[in-house]
N, CA, C and O atoms as a Maestro MAE file, in Angstrom:
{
 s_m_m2io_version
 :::
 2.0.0
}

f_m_ct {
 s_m_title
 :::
 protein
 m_atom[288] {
  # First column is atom index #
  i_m_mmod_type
  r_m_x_coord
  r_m_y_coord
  r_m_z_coord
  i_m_residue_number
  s_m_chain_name
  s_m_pdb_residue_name
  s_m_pdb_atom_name
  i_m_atomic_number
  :::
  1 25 110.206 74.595 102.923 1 A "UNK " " N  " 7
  2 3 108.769 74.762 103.012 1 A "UNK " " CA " 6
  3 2 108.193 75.027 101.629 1 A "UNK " " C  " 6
  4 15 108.966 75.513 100.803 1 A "UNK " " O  " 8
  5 25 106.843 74.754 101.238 2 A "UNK " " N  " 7
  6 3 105.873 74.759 100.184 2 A "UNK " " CA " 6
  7 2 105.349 75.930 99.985 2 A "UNK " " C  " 6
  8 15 105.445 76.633 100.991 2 A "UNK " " O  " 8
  9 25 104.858 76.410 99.146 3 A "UNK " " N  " 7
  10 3 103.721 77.385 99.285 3 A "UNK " " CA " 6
  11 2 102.585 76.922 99.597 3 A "UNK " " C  " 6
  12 15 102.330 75.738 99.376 3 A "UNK " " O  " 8
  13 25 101.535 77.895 100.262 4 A "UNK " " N  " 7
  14 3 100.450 77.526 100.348 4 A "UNK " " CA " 6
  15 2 99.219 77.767 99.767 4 A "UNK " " C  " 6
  16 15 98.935 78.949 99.578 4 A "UNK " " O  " 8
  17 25 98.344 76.836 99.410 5 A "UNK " " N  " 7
  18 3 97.310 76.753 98.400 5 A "UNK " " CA " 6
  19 2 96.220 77.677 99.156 5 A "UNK " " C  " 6
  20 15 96.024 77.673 100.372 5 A "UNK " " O  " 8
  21 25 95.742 78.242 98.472 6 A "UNK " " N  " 7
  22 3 93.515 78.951 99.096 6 A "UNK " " CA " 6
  23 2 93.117 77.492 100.266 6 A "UNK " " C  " 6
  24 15 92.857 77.475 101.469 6 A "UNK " " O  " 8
  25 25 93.190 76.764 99.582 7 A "UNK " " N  " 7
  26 3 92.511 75.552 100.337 7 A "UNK " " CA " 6
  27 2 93.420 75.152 101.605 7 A "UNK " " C  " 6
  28 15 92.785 75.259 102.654 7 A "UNK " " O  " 8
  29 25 94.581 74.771 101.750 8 A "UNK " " N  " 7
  30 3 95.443 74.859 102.816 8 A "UNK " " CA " 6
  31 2 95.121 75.542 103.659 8 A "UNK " " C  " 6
  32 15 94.568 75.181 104.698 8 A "UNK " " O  " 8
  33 25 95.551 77.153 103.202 9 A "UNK " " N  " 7
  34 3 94.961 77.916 103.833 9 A "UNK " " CA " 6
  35 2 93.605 78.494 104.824 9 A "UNK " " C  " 6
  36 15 93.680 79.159 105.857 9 A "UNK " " O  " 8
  37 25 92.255 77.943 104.051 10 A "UNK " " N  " 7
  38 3 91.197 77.609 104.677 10 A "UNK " " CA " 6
  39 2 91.374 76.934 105.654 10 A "UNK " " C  " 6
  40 15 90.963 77.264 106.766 10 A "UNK " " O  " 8
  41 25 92.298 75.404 105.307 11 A "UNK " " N  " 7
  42 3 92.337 74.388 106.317 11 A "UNK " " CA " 6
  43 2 92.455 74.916 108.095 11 A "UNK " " C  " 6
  44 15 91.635 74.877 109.012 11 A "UNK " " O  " 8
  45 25 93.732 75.346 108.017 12 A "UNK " " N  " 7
  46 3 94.359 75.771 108.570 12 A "UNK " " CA " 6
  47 2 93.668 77.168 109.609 12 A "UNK " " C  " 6
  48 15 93.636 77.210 110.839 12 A "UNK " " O  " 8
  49 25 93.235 78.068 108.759 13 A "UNK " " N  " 7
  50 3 91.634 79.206 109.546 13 A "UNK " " CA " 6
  51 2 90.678 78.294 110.460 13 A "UNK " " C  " 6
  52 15 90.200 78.659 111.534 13 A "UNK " " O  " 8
  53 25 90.457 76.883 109.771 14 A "UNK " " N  " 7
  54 3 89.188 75.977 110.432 14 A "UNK " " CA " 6
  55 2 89.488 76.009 111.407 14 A "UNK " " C  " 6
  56 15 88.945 76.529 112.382 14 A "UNK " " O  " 8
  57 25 90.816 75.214 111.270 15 A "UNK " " N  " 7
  58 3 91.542 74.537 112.300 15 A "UNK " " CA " 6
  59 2 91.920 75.411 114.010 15 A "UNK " " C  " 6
  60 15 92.120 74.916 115.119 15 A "UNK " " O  " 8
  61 25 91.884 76.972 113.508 16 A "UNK " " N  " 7
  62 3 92.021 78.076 114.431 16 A "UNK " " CA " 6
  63 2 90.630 78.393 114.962 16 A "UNK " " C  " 6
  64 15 90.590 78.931 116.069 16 A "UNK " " O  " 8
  65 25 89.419 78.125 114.299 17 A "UNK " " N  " 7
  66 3 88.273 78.640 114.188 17 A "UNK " " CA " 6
  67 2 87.886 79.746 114.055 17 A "UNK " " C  " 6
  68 15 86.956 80.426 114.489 17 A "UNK " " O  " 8
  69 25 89.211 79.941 112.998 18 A "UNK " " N  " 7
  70 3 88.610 81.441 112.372 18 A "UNK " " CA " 6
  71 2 87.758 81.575 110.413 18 A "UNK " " C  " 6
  72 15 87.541 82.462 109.588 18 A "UNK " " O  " 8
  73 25 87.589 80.311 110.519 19 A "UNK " " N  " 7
  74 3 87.012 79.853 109.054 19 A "UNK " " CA " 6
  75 2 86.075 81.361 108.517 19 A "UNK " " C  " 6
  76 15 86.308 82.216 107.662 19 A "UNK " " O  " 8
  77 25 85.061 81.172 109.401 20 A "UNK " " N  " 7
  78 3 83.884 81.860 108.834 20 A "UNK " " CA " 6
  79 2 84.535 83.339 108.714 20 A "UNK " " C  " 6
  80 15 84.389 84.139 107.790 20 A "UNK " " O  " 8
  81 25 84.967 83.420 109.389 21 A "UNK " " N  " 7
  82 3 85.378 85.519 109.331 21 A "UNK " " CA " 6
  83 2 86.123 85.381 107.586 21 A "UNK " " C  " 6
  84 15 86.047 86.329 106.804 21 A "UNK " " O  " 8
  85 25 86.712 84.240 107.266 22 A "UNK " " N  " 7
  86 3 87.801 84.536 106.122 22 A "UNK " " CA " 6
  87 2 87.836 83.755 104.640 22 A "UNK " " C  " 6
  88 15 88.624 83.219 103.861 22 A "UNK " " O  " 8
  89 25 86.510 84.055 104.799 23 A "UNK " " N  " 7
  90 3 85.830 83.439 103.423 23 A "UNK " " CA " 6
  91 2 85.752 84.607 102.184 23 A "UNK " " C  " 6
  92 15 85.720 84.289 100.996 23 A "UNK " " O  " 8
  93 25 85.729 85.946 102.645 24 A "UNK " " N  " 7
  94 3 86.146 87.029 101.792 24 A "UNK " " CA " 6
  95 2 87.158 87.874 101.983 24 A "UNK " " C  " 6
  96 15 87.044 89.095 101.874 24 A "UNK " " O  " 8
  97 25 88.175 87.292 102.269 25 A "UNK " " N  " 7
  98 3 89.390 87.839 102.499 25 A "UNK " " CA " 6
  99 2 90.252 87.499 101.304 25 A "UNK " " C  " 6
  100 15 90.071 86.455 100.676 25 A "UNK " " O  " 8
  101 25 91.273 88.455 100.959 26 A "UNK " " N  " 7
  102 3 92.126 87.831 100.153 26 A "UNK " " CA " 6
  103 2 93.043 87.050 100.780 26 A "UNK " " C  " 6
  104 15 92.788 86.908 101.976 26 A "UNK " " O  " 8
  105 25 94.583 86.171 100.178 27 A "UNK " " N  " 7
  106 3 95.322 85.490 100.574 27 A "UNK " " CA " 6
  107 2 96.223 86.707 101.835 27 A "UNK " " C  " 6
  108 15 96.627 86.292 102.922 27 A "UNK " " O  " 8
  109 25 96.328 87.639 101.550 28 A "UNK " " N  " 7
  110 3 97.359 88.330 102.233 28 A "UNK " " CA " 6
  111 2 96.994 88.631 103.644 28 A "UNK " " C  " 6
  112 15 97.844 88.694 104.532 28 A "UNK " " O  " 8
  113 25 95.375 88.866 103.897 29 A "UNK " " N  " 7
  114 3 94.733 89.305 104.894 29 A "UNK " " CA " 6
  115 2 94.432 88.006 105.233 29 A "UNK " " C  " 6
  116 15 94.283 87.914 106.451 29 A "UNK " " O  " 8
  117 25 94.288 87.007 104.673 30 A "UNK " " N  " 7
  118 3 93.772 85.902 105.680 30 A "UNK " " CA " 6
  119 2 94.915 85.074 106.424 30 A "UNK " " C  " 6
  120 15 94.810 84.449 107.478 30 A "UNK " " O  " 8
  121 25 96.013 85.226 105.623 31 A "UNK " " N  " 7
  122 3 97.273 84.870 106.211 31 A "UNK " " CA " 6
  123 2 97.900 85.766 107.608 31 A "UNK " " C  " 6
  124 15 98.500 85.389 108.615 31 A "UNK " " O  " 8
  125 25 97.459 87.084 107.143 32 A "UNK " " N  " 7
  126 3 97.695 88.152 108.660 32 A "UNK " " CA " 6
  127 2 96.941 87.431 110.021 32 A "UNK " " C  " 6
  128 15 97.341 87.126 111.144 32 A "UNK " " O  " 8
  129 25 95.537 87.319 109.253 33 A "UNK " " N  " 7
  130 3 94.476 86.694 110.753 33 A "UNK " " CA " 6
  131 2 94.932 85.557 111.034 33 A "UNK " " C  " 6
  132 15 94.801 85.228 112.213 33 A "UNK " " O  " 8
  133 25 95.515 84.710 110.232 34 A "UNK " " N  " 7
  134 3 96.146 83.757 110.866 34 A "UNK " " CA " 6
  135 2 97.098 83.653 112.175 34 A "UNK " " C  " 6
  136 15 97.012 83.094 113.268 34 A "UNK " " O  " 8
  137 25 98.050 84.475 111.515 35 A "UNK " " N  " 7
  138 3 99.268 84.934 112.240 35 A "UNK " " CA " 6
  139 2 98.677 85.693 113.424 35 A "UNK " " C  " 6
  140 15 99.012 85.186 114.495 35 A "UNK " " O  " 8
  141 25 98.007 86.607 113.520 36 A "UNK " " N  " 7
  142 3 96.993 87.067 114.390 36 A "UNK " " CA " 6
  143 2 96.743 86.000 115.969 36 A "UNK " " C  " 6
  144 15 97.230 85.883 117.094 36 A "UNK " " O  " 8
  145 25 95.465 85.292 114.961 37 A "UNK " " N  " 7
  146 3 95.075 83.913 115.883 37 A "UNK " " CA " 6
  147 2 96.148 83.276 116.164 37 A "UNK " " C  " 6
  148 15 95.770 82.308 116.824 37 A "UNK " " O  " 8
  149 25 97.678 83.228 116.018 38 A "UNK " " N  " 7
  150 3 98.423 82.423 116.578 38 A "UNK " " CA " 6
  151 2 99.892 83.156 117.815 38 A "UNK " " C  " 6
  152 15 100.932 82.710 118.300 38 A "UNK " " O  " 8
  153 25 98.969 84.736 117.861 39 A "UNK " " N  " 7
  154 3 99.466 85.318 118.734 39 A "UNK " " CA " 6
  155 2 101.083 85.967 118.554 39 A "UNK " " C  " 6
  156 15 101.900 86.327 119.402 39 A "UNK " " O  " 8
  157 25 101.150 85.926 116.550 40 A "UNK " " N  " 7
  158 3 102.511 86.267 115.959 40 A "UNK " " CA " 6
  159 2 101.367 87.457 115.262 40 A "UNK " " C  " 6
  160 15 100.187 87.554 114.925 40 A "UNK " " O  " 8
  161 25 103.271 88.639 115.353 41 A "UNK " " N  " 7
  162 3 103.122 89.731 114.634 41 A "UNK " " CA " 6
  163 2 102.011 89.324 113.016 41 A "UNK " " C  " 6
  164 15 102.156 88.212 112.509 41 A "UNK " " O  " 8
  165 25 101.107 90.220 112.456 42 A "UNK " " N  " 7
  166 3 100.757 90.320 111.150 42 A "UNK " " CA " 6
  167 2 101.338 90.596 110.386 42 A "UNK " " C  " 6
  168 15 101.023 91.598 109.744 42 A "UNK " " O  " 8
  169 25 102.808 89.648 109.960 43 A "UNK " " N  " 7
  170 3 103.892 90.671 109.074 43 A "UNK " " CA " 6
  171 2 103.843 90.561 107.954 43 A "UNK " " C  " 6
  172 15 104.439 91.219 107.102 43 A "UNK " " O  " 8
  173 25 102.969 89.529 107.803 44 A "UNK " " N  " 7
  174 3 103.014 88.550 105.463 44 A "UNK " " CA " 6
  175 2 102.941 89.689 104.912 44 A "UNK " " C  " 6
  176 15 101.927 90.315 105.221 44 A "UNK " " O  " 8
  177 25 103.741 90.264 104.107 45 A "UNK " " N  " 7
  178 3 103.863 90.888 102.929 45 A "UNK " " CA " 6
  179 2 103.841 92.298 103.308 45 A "UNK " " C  " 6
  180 15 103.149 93.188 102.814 45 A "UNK " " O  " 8
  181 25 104.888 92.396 104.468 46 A "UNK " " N  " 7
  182 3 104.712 94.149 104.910 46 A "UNK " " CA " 6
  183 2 106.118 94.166 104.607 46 A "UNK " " C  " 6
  184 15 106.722 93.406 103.850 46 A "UNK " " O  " 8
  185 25 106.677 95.355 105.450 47 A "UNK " " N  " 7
  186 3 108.442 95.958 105.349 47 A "UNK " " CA " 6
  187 2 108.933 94.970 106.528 47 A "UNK " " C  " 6
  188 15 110.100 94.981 106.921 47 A "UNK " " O  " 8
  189 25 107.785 93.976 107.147 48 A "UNK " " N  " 7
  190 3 109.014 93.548 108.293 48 A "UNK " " CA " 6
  191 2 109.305 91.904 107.654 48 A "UNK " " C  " 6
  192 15 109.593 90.948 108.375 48 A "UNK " " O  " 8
  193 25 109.148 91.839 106.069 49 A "UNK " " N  " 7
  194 3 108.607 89.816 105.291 49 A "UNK " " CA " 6
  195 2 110.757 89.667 105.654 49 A "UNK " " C  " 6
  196 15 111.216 88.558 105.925 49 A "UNK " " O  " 8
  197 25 111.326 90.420 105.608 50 A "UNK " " N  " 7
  198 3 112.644 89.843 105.587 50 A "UNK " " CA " 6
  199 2 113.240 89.815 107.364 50 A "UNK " " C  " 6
  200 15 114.307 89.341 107.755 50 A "UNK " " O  " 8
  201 25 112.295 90.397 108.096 51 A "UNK " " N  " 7
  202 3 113.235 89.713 109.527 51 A "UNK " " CA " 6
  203 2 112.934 88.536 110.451 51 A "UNK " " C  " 6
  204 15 113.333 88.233 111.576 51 A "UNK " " O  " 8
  205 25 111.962 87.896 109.447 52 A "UNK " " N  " 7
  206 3 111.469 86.518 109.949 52 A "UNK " " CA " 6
  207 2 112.617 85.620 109.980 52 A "UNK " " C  " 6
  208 15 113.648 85.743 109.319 52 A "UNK " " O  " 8
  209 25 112.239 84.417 111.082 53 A "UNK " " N  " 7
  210 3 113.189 83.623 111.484 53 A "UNK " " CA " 6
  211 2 113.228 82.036 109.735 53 A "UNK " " C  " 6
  212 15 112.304 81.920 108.930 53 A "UNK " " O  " 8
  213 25 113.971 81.544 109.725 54 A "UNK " " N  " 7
  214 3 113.492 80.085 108.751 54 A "UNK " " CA " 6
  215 2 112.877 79.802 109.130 54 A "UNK " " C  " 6
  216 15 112.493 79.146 108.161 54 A "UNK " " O  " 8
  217 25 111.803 79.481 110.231 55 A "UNK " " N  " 7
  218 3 111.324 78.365 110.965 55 A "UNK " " CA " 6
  219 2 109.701 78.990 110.121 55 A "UNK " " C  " 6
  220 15 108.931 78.146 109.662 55 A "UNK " " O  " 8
  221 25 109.457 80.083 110.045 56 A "UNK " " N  " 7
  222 3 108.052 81.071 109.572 56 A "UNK " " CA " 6
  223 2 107.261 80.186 108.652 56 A "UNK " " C  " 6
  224 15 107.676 80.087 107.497 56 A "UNK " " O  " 8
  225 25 106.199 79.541 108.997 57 A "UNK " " N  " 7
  226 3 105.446 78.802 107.701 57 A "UNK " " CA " 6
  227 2 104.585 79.416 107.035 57 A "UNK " " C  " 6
  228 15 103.510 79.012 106.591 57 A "UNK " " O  " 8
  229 25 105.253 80.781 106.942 58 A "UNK " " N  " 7
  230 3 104.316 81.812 105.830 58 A "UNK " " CA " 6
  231 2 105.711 82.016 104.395 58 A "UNK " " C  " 6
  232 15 105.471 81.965 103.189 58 A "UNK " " O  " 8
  233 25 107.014 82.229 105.001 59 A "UNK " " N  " 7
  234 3 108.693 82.197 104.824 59 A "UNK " " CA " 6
  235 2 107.963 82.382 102.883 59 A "UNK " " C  " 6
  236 15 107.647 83.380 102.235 59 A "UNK " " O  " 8
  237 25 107.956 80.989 102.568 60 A "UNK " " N  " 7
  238 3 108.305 80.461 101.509 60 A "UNK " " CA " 6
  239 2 106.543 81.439 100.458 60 A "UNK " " C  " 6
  240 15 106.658 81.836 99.299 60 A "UNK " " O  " 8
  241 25 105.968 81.499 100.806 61 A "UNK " " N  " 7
  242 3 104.804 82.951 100.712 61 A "UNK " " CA " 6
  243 2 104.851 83.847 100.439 61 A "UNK " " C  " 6
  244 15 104.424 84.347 99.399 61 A "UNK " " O  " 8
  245 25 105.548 84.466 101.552 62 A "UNK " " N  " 7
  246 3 105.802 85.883 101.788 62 A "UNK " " CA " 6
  247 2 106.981 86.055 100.600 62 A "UNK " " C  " 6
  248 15 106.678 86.772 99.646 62 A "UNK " " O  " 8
  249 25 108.300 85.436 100.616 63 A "UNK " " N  " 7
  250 3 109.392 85.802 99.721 63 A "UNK " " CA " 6
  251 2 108.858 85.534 97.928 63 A "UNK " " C  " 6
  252 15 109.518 85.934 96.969 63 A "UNK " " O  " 8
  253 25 107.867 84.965 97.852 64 A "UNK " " N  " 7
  254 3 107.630 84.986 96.562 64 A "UNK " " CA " 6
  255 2 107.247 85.735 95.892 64 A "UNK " " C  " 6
  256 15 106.417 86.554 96.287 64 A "UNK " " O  " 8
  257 25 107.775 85.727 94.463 65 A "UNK " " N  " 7
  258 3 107.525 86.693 93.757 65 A "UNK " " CA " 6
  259 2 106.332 86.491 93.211 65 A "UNK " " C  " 6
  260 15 105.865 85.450 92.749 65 A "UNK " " O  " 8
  261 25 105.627 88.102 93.336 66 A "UNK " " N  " 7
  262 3 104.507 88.230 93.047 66 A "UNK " " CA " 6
  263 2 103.383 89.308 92.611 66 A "UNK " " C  " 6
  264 15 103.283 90.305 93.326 66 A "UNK " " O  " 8
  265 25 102.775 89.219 91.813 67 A "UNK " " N  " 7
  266 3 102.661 90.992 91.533 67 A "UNK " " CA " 6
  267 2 101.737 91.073 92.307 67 A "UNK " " C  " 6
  268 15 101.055 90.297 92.975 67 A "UNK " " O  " 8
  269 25 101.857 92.999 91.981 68 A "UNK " " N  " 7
  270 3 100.912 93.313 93.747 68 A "UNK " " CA " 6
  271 2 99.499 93.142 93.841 68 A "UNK " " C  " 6
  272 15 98.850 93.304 94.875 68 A "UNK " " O  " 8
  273 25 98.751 92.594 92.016 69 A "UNK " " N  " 7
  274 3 97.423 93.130 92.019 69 A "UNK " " CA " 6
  275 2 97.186 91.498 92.477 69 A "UNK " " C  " 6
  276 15 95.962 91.374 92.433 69 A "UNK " " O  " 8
  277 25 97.674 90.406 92.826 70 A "UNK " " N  " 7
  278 3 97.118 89.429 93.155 70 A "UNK " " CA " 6
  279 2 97.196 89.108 94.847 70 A "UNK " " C  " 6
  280 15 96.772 88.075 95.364 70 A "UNK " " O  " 8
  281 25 97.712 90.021 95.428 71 A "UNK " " N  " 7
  282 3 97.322 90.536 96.795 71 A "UNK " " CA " 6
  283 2 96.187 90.962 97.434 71 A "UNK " " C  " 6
  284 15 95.891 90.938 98.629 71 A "UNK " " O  " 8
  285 25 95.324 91.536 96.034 72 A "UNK " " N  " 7
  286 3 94.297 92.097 96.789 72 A "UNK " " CA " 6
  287 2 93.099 91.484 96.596 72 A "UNK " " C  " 6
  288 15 92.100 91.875 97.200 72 A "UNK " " O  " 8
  :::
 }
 m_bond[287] {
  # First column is bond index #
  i_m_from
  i_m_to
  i_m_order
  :::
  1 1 2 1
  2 2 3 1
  3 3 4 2
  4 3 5 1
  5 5 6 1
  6 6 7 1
  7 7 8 2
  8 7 9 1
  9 9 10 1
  10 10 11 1
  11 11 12 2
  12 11 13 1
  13 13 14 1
  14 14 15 1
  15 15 16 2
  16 15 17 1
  17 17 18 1
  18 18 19 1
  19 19 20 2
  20 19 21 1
  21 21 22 1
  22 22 23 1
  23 23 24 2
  24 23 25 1
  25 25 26 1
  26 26 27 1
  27 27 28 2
  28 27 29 1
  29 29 30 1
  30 30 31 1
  31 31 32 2
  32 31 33 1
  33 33 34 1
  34 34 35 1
  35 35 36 2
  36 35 37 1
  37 37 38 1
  38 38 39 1
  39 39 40 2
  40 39 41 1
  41 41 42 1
  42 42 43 1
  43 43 44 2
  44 43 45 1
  45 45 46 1
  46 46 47 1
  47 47 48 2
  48 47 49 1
  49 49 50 1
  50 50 51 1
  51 51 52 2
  52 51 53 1
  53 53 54 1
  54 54 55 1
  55 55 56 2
  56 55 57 1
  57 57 58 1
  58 58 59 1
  59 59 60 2
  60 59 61 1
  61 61 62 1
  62 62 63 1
  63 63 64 2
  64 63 65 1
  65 65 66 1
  66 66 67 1
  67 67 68 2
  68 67 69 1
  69 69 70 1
  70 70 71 1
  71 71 72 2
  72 71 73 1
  73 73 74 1
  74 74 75 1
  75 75 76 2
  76 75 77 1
  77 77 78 1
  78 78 79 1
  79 79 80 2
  80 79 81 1
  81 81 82 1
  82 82 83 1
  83 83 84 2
  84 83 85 1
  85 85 86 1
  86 86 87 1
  87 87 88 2
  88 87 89 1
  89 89 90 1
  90 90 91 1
  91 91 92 2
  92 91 93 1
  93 93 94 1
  94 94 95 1
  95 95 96 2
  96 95 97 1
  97 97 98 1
  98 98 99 1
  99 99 100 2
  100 99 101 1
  101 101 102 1
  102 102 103 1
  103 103 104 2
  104 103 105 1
  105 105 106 1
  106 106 107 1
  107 107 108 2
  108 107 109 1
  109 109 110 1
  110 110 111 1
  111 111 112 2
  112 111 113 1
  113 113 114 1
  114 114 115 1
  115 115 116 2
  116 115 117 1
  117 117 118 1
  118 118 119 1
  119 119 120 2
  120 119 121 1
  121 121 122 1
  122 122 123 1
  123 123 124 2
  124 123 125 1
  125 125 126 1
  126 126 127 1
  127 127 128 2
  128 127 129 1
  129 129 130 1
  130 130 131 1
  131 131 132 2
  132 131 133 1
  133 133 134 1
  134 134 135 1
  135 135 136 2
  136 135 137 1
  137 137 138 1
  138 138 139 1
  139 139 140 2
  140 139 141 1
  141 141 142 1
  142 142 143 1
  143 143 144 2
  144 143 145 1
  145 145 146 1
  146 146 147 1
  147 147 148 2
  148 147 149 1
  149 149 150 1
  150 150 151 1
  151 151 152 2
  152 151 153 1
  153 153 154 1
  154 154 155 1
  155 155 156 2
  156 155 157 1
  157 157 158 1
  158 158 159 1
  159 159 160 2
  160 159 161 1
  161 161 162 1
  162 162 163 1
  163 163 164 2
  164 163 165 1
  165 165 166 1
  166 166 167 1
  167 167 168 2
  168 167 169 1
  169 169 170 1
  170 170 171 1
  171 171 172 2
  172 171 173 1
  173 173 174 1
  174 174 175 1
  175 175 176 2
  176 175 177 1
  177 177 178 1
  178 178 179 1
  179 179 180 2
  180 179 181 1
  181 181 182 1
  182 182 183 1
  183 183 184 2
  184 183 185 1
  185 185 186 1
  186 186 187 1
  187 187 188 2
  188 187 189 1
  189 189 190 1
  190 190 191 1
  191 191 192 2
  192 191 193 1
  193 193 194 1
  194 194 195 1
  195 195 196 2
  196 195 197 1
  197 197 198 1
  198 198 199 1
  199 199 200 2
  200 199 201 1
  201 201 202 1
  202 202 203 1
  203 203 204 2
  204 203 205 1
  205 205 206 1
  206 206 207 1
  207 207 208 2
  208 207 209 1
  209 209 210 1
  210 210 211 1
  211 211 212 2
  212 211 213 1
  213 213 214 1
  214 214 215 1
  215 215 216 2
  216 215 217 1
  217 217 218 1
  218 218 219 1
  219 219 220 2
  220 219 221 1
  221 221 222 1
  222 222 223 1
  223 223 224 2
  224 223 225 1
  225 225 226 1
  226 226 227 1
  227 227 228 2
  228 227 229 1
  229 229 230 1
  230 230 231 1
  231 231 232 2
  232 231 233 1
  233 233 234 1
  234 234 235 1
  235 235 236 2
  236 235 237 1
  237 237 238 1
  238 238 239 1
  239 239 240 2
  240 239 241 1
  241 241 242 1
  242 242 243 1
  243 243 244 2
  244 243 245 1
  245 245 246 1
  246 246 247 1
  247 247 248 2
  248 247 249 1
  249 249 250 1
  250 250 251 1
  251 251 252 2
  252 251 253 1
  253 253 254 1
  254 254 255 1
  255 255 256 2
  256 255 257 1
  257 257 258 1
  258 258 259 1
  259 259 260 2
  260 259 261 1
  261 261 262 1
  262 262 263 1
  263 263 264 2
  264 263 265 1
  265 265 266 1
  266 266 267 1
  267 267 268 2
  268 267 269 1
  269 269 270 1
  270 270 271 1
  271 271 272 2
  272 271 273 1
  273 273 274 1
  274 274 275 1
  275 275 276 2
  276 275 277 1
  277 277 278 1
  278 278 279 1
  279 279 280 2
  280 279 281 1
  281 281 282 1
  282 282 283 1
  283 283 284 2
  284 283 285 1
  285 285 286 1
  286 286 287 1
  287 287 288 2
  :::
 }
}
């Protein structure tokens, strides 16, 4: 799996119809509402990013390295 871009990301909110709520969200929180709207735990970038399955299309996201101030 890829990482995912701001714009992907948007895509993907539309696509849930959660666009409008997550236009001032950062990447970390809009990726939670995602996961949210798709009826999976909010785990991107908590203590639970390592008991995800491979299959997770956040996976390749979440494990990246990254400093913390571009989280918020």
């Amino acid at each position: 799996m890829k990482l995912h871009s701001i714009e992907q990301l948007h895509g993907i909110a539309e696509t849930l119809g959660a666009q409008k709520q997550m236009t001032d969200m950062s990447k970390m929180l809009q990726i939670r509402s995602v996961q949210q709207s798709q009826n999976e735990e909010p785990c991107f970038a908590t203590d639970k990013n390592y008991c995800c399955g491979k299959d997770c299309e956040w996976r390749e996201d979440c494990h990246a390295l990254q400093a913390v101030w571009l989280w918020s």
